[in-house]
N, C-alpha and C positions, 0 to 999 in steps of 0.2 A: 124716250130715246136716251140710251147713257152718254153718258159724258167722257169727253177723252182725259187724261191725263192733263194731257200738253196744253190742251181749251183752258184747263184749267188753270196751268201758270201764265199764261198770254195774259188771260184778264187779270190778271195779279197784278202780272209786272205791268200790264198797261196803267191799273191806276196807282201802283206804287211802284217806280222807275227803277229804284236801290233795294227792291226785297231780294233778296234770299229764298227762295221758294226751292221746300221740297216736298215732293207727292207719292203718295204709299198707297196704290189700291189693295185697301184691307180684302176684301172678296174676292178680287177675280172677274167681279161682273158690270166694272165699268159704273160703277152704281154707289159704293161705298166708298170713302175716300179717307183719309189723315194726311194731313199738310202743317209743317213747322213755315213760318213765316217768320222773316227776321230782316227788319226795316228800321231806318232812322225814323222817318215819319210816324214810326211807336212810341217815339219817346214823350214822358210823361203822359202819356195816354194811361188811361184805365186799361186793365185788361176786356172789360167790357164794349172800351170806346175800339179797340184795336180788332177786335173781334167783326165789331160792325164795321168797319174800314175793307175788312175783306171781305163780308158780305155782300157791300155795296159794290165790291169789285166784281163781282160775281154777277151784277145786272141781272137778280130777278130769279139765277136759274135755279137758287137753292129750293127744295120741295118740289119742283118739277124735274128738269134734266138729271138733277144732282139729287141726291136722296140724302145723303147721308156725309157729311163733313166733320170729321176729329180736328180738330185745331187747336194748335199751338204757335202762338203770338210772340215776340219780344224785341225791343230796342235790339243792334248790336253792341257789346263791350263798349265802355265808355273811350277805350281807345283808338278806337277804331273811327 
């Protein structure tokens, strides 16, 4: 079963409260995704630790619901 869009910023923002979330279905088919993320809770993170931050937001449903996520991660501007 594909994934919505919106499923997918809910669990975002539920475990990152300040992200920025925006979602691009690359295909068309509910199935392929790109999502920029842009969270205080990034900062000083690894790009790798930020990465899992939103997988883990995601509860599981990457490789099943979800097939396919492009991501892009980052702190916001240090002035912000």
């Amino acid at each position: 079963m594909a994934m919505d869009a919106r499923e997918i910023e809910r669990l975002i923002k539920e475990a990152l409260p300040d992200a920025e979330v925006t979602i691009t279905d690359l295909a068309g088919d509910g199935d392929h995704y790109a999502a920029n993320v842009v969270s205080a809770a990034f900062r000083g993170k690894s790009r790798v630790e930020q990465h899992k931050m939103v997988y883990d937001a995601l509860q599981g449903r990457m490789g099943d619901a979800l097939h396919a996520l492009a991501l892009q991660t980052s702190p916001p501007p240090e002035d912000q």
